[in-house]
mmCIF file of the N, C-alpha and C atoms, coordinates in Angstrom:
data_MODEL
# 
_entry.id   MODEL 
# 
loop_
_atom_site.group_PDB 
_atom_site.id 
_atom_site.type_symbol 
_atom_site.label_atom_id 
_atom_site.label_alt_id 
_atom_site.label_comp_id 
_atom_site.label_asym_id 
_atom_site.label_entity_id 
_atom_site.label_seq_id 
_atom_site.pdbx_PDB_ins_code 
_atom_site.Cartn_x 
_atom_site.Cartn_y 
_atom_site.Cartn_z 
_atom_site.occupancy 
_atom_site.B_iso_or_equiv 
_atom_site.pdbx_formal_charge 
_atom_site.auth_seq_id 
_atom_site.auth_comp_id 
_atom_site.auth_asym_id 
_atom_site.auth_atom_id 
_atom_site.pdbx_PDB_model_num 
ATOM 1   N N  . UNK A 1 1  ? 262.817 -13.417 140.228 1.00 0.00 ? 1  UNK A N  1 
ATOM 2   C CA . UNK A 1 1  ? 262.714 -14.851 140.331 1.00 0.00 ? 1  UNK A CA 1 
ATOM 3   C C  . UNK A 1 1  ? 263.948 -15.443 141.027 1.00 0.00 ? 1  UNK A C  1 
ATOM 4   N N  . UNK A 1 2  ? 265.448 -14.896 140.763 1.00 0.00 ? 2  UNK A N  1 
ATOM 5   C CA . UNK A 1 2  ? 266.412 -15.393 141.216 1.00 0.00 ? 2  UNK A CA 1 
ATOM 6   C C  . UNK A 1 2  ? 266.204 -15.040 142.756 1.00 0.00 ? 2  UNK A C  1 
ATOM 7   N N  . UNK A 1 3  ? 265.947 -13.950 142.764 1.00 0.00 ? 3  UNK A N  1 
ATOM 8   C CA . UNK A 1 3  ? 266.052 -13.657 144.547 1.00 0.00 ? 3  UNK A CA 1 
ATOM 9   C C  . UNK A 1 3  ? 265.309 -14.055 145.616 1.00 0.00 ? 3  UNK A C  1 
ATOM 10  N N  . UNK A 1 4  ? 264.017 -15.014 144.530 1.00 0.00 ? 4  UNK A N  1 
ATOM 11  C CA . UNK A 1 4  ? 262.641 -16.105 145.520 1.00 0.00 ? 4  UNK A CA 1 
ATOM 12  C C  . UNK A 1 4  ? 263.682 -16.870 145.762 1.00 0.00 ? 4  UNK A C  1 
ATOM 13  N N  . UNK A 1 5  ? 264.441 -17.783 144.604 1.00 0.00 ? 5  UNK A N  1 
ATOM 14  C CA . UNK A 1 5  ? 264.728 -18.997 144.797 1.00 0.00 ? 5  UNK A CA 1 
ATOM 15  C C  . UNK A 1 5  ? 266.236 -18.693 145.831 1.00 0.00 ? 5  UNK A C  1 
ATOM 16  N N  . UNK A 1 6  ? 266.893 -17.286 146.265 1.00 0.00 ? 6  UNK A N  1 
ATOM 17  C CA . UNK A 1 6  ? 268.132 -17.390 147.082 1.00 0.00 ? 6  UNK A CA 1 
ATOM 18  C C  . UNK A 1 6  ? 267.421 -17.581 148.187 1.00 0.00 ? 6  UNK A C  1 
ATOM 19  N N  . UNK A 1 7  ? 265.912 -16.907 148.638 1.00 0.00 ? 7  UNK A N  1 
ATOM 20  C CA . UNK A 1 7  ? 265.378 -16.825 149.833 1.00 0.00 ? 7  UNK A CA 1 
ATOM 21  C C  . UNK A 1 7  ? 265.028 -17.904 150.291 1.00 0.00 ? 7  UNK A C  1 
ATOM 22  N N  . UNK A 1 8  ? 264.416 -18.969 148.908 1.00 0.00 ? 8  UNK A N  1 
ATOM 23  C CA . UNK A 1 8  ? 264.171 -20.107 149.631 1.00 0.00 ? 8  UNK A CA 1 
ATOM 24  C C  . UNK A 1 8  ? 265.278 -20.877 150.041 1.00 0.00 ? 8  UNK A C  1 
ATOM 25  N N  . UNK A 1 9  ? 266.624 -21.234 149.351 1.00 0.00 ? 9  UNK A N  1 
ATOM 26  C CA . UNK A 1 9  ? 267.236 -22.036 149.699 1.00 0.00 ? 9  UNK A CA 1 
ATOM 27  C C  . UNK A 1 9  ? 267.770 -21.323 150.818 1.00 0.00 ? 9  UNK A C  1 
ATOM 28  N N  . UNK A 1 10 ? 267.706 -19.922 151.048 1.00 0.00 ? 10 UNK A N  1 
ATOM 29  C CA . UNK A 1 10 ? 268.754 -19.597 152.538 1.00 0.00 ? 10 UNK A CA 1 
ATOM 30  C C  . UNK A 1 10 ? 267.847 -20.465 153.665 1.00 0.00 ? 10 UNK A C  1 
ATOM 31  N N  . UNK A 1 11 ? 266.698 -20.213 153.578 1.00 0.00 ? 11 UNK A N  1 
ATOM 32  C CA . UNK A 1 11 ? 265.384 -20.098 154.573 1.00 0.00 ? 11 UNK A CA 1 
ATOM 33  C C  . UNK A 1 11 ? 265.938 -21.766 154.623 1.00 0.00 ? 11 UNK A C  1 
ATOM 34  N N  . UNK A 1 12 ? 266.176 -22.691 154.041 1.00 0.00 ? 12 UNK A N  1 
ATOM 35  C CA . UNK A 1 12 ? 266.341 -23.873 153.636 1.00 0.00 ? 12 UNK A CA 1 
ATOM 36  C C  . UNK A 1 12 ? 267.701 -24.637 154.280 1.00 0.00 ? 12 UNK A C  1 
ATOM 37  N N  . UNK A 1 13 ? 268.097 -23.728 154.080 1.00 0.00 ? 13 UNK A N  1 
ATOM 38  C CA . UNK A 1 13 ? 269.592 -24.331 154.481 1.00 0.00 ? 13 UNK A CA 1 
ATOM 39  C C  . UNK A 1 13 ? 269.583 -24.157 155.819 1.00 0.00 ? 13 UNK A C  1 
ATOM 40  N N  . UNK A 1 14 ? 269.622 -22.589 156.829 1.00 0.00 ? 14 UNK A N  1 
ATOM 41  C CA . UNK A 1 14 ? 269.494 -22.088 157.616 1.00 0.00 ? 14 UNK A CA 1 
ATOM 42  C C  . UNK A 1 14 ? 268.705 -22.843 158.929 1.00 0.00 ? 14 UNK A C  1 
ATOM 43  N N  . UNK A 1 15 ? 267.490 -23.231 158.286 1.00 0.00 ? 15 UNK A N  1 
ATOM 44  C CA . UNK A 1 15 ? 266.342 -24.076 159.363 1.00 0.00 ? 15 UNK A CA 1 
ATOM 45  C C  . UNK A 1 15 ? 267.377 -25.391 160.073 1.00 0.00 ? 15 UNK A C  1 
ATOM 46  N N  . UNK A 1 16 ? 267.713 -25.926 159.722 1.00 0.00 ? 16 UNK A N  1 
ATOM 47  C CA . UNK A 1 16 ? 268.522 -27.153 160.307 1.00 0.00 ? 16 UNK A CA 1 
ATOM 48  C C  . UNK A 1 16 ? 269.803 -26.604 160.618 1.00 0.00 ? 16 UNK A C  1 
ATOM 49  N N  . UNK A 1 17 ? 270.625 -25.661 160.124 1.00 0.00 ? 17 UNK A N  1 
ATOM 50  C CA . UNK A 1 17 ? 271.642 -24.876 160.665 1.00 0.00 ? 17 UNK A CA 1 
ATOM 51  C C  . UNK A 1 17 ? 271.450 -24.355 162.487 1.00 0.00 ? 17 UNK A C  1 
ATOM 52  N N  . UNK A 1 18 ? 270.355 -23.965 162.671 1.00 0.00 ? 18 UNK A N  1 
ATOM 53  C CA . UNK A 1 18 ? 270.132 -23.641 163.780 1.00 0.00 ? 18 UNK A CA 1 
ATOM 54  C C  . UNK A 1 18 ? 270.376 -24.374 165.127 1.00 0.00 ? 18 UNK A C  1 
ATOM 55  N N  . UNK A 1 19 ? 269.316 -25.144 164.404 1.00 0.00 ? 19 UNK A N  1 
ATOM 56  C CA . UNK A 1 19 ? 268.833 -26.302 165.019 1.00 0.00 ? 19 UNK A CA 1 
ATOM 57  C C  . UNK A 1 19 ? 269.992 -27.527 165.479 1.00 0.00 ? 19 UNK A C  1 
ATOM 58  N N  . UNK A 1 20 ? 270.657 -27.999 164.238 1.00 0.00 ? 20 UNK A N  1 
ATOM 59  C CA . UNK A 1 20 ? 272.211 -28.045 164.888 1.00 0.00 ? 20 UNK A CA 1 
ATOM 60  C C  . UNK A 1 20 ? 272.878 -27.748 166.002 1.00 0.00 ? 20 UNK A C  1 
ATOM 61  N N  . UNK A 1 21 ? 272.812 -26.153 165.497 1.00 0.00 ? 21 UNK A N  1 
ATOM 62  C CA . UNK A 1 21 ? 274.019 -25.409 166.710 1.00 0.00 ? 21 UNK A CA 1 
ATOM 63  C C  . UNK A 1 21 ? 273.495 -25.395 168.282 1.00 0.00 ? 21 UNK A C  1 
ATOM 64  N N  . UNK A 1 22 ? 272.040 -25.334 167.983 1.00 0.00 ? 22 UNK A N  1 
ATOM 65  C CA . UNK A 1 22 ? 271.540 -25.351 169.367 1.00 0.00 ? 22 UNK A CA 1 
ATOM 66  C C  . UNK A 1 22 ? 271.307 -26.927 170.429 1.00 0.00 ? 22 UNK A C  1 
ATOM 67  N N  . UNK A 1 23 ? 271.247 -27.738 169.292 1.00 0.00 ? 23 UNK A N  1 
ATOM 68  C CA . UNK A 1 23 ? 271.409 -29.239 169.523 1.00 0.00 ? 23 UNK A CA 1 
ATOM 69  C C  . UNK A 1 23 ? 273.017 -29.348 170.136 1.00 0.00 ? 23 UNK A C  1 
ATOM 70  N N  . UNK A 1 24 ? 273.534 -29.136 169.447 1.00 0.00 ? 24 UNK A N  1 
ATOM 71  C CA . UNK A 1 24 ? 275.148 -29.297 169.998 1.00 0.00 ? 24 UNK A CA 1 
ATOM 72  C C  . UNK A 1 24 ? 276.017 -28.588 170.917 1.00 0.00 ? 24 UNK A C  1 
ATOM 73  N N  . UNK A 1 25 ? 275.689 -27.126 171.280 1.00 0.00 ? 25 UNK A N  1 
ATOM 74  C CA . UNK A 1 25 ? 276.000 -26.533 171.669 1.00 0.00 ? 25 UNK A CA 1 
ATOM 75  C C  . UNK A 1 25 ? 275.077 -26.084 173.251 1.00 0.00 ? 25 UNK A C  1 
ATOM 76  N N  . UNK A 1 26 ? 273.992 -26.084 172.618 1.00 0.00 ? 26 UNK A N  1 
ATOM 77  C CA . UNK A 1 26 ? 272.974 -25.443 173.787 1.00 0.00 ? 26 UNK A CA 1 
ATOM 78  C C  . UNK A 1 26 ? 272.263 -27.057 174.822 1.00 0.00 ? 26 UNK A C  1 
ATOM 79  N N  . UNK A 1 27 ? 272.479 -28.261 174.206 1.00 0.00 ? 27 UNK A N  1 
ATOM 80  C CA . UNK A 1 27 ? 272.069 -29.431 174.786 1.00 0.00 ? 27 UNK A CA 1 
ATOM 81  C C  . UNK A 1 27 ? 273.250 -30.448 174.995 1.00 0.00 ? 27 UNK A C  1 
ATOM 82  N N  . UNK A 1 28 ? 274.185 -29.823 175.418 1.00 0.00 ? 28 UNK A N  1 
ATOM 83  C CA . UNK A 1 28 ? 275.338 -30.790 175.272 1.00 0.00 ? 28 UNK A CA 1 
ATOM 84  C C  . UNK A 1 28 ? 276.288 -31.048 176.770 1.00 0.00 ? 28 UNK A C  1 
ATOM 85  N N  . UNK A 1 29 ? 276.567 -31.718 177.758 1.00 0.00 ? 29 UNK A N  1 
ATOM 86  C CA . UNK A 1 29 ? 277.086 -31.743 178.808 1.00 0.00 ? 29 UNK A CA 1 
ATOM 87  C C  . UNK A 1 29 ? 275.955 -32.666 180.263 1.00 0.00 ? 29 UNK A C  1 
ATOM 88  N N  . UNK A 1 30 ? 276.399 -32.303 180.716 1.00 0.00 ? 30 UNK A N  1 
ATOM 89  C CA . UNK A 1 30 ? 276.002 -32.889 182.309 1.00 0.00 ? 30 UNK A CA 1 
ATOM 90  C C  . UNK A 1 30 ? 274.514 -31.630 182.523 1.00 0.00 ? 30 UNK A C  1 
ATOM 91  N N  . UNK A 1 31 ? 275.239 -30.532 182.390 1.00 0.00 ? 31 UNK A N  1 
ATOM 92  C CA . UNK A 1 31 ? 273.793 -29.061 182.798 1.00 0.00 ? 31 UNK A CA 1 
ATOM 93  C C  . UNK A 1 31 ? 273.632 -28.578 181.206 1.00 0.00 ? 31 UNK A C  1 
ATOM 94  N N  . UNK A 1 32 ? 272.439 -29.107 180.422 1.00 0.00 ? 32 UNK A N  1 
ATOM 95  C CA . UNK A 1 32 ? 272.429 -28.358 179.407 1.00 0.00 ? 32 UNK A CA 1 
ATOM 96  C C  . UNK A 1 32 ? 272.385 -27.068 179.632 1.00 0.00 ? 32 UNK A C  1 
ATOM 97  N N  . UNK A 1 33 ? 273.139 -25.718 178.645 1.00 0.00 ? 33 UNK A N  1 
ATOM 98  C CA . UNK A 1 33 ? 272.630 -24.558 178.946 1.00 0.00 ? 33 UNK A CA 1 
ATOM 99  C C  . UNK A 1 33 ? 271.219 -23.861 178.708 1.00 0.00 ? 33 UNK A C  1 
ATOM 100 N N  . UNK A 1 34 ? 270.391 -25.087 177.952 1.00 0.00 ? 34 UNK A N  1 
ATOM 101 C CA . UNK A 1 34 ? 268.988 -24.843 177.698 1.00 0.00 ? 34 UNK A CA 1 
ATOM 102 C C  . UNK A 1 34 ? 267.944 -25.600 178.511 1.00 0.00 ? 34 UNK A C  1 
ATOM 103 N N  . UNK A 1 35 ? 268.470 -26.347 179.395 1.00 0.00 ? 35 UNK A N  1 
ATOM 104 C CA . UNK A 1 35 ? 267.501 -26.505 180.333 1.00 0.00 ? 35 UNK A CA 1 
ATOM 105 C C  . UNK A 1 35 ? 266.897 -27.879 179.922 1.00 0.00 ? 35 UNK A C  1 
ATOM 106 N N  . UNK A 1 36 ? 265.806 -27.487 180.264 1.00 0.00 ? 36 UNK A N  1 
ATOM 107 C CA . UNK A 1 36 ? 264.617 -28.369 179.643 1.00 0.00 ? 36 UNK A CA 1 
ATOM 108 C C  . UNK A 1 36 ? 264.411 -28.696 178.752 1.00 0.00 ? 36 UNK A C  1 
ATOM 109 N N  . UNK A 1 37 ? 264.656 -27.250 177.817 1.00 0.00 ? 37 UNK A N  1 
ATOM 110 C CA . UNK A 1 37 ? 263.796 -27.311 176.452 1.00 0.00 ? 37 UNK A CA 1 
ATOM 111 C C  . UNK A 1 37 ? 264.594 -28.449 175.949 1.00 0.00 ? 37 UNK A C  1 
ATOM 112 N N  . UNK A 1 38 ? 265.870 -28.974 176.061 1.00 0.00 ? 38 UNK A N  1 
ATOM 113 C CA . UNK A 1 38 ? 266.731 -30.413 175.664 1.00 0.00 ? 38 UNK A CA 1 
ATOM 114 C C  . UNK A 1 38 ? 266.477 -31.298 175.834 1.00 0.00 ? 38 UNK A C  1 
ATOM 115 N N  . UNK A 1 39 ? 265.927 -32.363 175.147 1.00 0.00 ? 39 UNK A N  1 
ATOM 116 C CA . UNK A 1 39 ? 264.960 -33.625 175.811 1.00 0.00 ? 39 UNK A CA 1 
ATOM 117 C C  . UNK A 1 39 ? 266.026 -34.754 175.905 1.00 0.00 ? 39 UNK A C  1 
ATOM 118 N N  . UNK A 1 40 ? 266.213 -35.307 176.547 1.00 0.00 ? 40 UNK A N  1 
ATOM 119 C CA . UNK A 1 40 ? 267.503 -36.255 177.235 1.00 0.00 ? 40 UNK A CA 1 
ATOM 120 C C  . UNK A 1 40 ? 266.896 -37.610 176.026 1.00 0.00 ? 40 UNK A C  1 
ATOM 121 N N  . UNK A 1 41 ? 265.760 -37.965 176.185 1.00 0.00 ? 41 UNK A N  1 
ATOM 122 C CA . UNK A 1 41 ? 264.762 -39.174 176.175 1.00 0.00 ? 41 UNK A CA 1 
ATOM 123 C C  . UNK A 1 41 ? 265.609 -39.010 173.822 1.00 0.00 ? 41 UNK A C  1 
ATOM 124 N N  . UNK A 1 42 ? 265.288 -37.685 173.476 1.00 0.00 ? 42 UNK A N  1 
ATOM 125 C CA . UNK A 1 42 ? 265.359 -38.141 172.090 1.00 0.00 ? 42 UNK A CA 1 
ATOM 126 C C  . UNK A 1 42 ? 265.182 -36.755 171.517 1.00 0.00 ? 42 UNK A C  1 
ATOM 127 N N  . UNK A 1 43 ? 266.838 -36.615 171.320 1.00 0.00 ? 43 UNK A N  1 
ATOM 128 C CA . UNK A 1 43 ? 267.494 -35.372 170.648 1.00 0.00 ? 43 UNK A CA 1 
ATOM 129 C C  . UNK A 1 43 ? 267.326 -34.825 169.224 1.00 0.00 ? 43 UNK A C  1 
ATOM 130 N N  . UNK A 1 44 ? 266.382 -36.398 168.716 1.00 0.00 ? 44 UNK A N  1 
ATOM 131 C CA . UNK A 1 44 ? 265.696 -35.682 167.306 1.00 0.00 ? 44 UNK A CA 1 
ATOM 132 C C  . UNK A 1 44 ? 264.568 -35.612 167.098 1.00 0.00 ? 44 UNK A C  1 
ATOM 133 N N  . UNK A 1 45 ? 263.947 -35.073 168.168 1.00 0.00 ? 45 UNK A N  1 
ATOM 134 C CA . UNK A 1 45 ? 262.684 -34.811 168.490 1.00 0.00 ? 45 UNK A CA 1 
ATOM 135 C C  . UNK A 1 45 ? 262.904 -33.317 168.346 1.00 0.00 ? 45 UNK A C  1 
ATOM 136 N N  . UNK A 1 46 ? 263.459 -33.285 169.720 1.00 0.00 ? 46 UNK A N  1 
ATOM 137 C CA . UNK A 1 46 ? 264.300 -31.319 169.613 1.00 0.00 ? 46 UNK A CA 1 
ATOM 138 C C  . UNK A 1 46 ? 265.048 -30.805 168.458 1.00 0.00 ? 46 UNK A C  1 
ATOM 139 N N  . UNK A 1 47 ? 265.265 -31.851 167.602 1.00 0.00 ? 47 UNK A N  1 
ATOM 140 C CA . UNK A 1 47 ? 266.140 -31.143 166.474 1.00 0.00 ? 47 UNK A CA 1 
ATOM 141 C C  . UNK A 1 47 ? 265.017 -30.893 165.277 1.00 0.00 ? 47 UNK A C  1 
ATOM 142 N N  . UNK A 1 48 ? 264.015 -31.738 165.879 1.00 0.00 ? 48 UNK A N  1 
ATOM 143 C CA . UNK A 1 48 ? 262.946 -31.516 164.372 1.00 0.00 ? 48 UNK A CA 1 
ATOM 144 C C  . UNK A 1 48 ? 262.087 -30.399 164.724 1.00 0.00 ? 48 UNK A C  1 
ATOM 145 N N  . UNK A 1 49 ? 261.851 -30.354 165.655 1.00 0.00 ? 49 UNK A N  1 
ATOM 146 C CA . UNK A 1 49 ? 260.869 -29.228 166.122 1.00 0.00 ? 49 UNK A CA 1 
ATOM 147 C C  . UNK A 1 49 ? 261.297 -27.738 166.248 1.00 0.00 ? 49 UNK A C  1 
ATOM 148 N N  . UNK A 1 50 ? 262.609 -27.373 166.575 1.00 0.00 ? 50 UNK A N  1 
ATOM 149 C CA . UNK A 1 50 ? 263.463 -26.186 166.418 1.00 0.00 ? 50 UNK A CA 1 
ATOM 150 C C  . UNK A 1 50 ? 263.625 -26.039 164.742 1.00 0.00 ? 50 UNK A C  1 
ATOM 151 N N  . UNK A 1 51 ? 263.736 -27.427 163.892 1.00 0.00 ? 51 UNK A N  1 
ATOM 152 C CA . UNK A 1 51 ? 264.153 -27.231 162.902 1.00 0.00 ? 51 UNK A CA 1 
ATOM 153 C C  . UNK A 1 51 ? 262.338 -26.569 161.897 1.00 0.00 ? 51 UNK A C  1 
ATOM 154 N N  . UNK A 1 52 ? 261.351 -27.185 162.402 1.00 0.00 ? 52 UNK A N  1 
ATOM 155 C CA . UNK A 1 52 ? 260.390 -26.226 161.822 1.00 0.00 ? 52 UNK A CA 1 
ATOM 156 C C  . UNK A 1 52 ? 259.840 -25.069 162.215 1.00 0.00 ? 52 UNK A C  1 
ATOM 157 N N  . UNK A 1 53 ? 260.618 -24.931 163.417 1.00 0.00 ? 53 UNK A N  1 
ATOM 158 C CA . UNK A 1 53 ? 259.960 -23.363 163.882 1.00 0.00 ? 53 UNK A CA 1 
ATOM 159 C C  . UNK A 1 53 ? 261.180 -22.096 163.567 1.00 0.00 ? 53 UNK A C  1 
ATOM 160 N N  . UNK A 1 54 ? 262.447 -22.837 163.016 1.00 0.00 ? 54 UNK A N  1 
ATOM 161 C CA . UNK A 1 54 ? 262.863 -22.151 162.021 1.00 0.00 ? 54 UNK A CA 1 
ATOM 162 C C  . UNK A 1 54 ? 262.588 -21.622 160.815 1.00 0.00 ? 54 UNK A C  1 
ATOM 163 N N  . UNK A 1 55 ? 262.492 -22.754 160.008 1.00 0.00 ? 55 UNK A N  1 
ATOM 164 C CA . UNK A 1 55 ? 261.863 -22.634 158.726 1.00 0.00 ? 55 UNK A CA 1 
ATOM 165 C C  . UNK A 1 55 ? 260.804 -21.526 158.907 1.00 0.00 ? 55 UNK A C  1 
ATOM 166 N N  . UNK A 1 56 ? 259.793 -22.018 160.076 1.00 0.00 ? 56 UNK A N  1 
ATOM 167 C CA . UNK A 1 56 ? 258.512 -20.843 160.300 1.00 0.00 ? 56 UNK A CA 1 
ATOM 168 C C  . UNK A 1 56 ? 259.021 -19.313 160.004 1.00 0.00 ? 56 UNK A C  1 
ATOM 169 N N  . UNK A 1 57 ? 259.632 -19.490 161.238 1.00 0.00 ? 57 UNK A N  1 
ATOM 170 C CA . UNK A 1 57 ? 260.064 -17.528 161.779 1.00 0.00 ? 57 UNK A CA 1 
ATOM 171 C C  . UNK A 1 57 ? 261.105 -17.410 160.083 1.00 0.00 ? 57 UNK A C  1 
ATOM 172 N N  . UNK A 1 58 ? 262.089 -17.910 159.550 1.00 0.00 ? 58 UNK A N  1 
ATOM 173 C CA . UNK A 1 58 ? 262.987 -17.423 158.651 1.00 0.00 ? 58 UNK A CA 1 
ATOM 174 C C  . UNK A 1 58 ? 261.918 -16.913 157.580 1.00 0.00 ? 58 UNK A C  1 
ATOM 175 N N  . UNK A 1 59 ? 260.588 -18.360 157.555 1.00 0.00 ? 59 UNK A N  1 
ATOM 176 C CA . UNK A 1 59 ? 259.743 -18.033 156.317 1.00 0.00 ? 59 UNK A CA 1 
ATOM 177 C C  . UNK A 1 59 ? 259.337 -17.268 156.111 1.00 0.00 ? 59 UNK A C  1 
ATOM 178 N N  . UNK A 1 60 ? 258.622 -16.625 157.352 1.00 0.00 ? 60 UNK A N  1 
ATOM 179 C CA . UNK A 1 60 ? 257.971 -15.371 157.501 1.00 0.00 ? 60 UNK A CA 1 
ATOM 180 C C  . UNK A 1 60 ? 258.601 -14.089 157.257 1.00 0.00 ? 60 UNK A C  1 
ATOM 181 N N  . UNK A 1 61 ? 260.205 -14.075 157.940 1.00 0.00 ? 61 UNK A N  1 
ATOM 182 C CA . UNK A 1 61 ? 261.021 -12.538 158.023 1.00 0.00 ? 61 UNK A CA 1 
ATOM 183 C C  . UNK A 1 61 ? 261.368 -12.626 155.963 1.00 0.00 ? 61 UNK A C  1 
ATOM 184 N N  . UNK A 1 62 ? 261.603 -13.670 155.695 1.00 0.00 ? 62 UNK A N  1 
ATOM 185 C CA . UNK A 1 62 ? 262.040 -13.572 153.722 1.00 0.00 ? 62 UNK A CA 1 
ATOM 186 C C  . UNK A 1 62 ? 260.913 -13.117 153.234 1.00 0.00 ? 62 UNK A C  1 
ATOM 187 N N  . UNK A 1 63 ? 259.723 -13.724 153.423 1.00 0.00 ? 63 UNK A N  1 
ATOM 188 C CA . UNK A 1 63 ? 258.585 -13.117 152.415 1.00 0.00 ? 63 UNK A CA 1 
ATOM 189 C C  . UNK A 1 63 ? 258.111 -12.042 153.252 1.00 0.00 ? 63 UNK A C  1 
ATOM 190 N N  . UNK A 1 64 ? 258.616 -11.156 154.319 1.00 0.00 ? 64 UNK A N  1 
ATOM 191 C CA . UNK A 1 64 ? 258.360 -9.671  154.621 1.00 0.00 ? 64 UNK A CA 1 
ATOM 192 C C  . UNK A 1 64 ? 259.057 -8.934  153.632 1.00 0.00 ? 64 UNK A C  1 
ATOM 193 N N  . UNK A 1 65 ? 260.435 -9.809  153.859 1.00 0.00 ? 65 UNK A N  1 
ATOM 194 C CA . UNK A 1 65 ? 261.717 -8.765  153.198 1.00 0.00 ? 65 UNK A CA 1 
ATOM 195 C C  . UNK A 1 65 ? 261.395 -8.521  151.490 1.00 0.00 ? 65 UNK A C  1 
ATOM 196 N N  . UNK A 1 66 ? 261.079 -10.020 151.108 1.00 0.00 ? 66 UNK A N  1 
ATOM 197 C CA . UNK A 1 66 ? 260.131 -9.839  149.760 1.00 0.00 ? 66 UNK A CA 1 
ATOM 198 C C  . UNK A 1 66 ? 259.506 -8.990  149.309 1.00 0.00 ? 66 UNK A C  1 
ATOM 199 N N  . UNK A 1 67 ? 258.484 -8.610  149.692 1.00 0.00 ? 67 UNK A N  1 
ATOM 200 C CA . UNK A 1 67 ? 257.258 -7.920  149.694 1.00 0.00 ? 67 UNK A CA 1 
ATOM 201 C C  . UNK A 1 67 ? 257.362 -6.180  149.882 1.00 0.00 ? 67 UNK A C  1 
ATOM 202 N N  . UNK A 1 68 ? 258.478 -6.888  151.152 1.00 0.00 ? 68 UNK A N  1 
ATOM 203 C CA . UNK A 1 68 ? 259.300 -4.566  151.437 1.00 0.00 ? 68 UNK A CA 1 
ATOM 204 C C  . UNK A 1 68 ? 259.840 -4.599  149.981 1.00 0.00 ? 68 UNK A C  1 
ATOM 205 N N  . UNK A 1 69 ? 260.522 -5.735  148.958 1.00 0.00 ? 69 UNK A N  1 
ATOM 206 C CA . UNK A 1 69 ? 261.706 -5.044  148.257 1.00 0.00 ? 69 UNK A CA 1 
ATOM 207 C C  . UNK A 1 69 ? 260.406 -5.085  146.805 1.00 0.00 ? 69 UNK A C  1 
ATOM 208 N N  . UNK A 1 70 ? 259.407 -5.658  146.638 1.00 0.00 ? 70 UNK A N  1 
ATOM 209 C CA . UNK A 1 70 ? 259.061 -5.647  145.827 1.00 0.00 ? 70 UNK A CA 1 
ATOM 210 C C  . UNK A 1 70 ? 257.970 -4.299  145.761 1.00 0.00 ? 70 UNK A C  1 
ATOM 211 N N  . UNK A 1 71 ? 257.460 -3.975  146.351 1.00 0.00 ? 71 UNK A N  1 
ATOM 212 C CA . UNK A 1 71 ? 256.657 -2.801  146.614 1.00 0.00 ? 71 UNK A CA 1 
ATOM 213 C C  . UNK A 1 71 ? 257.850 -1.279  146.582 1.00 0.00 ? 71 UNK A C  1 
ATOM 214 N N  . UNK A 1 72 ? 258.643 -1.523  146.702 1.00 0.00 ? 72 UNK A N  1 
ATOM 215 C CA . UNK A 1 72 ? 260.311 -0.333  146.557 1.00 0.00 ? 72 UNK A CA 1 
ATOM 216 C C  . UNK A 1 72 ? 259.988 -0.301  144.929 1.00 0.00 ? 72 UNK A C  1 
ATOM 217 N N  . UNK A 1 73 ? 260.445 -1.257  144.093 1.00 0.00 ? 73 UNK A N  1 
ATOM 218 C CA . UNK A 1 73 ? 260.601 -1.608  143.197 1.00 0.00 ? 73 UNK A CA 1 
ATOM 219 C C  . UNK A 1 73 ? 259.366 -0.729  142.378 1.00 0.00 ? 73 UNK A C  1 
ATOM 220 N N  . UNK A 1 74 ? 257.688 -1.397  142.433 1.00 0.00 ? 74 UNK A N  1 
ATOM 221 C CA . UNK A 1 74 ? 257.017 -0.685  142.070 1.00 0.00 ? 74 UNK A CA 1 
ATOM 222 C C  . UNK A 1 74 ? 257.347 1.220   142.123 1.00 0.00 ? 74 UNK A C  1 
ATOM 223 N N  . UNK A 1 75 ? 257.359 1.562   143.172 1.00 0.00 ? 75 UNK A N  1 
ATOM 224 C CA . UNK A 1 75 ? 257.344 2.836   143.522 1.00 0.00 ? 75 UNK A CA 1 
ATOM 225 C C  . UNK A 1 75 ? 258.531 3.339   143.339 1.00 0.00 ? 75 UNK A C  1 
ATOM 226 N N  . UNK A 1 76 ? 259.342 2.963   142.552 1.00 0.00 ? 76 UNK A N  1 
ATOM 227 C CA . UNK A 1 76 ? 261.438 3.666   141.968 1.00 0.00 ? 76 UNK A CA 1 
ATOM 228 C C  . UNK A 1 76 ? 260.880 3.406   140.250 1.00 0.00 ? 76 UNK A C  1 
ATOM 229 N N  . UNK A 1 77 ? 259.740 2.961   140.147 1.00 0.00 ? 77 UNK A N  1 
ATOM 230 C CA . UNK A 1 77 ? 259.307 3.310   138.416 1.00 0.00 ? 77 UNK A CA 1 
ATOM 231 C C  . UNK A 1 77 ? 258.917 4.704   137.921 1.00 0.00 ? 77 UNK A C  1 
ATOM 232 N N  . UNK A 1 78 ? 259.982 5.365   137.096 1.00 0.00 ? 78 UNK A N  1 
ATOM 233 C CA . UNK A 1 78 ? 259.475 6.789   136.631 1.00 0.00 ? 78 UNK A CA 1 
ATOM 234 C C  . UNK A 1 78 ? 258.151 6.607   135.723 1.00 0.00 ? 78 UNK A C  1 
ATOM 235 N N  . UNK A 1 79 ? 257.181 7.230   135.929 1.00 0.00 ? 79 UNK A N  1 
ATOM 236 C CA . UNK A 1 79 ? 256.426 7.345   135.646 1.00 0.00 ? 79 UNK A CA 1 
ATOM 237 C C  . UNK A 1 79 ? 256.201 8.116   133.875 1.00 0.00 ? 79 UNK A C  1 
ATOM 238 N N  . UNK A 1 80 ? 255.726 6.854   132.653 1.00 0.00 ? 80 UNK A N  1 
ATOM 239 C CA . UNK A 1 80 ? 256.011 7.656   131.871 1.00 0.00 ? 80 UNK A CA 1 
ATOM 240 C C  . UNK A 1 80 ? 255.004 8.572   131.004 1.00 0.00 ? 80 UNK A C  1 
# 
């Protein structure tokens, strides 16, 4: 139970972490280094939309990692 609720808040914290760095870093100057994908017009447009396709991809790789550690778990039970 503790290790749902670390996954969710990483998955949680992480999603707008990204999204941040790539807002500030990757859309920032005269030549963004991201091009296009940086929308000049309204930067929290791009920050919301990176920020749920984070959440997506993180959501997905935690409840893999879940599922690998919980199926381990079953199968490390000695059998009595």
């Amino acid at each position: 139970m503790l290790r749902i609720l670390l996954h969710a808040l990483t998955v949680l914290h992480l999603g707008p972490g990204i999204a941040f760095a790539l807002l500030a870093f990757g859309c920032d100057g005269v030549e963004p280094a991201l091009g296009g994908l940086c929308s000049a017009a309204s930067p929290m447009k791009f920050f919301i939309v990176v920020t749920l396709l984070s959440w997506g991809v993180l959501g997905v790789i935690s409840a893999l990692l879940l599922r690998r550690e919980s199926g381990k778990a079953r199968t490390d039970t000695p059998p009595a």
